[in-house]
N, C-alpha and C positions, 0 to 999 in steps of 0.2 A: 504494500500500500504506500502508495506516495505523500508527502507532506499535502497535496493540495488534495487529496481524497481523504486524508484522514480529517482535513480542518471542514471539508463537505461534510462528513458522517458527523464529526461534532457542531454542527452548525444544527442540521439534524435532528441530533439529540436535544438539543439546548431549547428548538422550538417544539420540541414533540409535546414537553410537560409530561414526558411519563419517565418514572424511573430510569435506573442505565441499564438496569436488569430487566425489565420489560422490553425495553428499547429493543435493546443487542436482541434477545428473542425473536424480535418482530425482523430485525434485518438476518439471522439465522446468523450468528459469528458470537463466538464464544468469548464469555464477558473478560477473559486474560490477554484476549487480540488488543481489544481496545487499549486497557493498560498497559503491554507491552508497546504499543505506536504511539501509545501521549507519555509515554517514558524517553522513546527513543526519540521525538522528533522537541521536546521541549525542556528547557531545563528547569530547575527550580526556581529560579530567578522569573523567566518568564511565566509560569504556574501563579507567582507571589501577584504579579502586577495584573491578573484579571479579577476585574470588577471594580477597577477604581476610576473615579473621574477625573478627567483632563477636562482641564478648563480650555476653551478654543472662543475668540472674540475677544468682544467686549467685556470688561469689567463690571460695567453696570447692569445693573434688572432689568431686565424688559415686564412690560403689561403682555404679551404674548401669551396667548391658550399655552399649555403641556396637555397633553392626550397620549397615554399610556394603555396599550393595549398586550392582553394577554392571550396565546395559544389557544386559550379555551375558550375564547367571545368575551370576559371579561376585558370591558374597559371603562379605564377611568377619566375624567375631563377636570383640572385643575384650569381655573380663571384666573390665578398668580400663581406665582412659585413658590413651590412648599419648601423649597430646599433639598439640598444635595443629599445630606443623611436621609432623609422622607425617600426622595428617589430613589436610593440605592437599596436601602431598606425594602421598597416594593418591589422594584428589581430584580431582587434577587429573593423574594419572596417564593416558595417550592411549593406551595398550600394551594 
């Protein structure tokens, strides 16, 4: 498996919303594949830095909508900005 298919299958996985163990299931590939290819193609270093925000822009607030939509039809519609922790927090919410 190449770096660019293994970051497709975890792209994947990430929007499926279902476990890694159901997941890997449903594409038939054994749940040690996947850890043995996000072992070999990433380091610790790069594992440390997902899910964290980079700020890009402007410094200041905008009045701008946030619309936050999830895998399952859950979406949310924020009319200001709840903030960075709020965001990450939903995020990366698994529930």
């Amino acid at each position: 498996m190449t770096k660019q298919e293994f970051d497709q299958l975890q792209n994947e996985f990430e929007m499926s919303g279902k476990t890694l163990k159901s997941f890997m299931v449903g594409k038939e590939l054994p749940i040690h594949q996947y850890y043995y290819w996000k072992k070999k193609y990433y380091t610790r270093d790069d594992l440390n830095q997902t899910g964290r925000f980079i700020r890009i822009g402007s410094l200041e607030q905008t009045n701008a909508a946030i619309r936050l939509e999830y895998p399952n039809g859950v979406t949310l519609n924020f009319q200001s900005y709840p903030g960075s922790e709020t965001l990450l927090s939903l995020i990366n919410s698994k529930k």
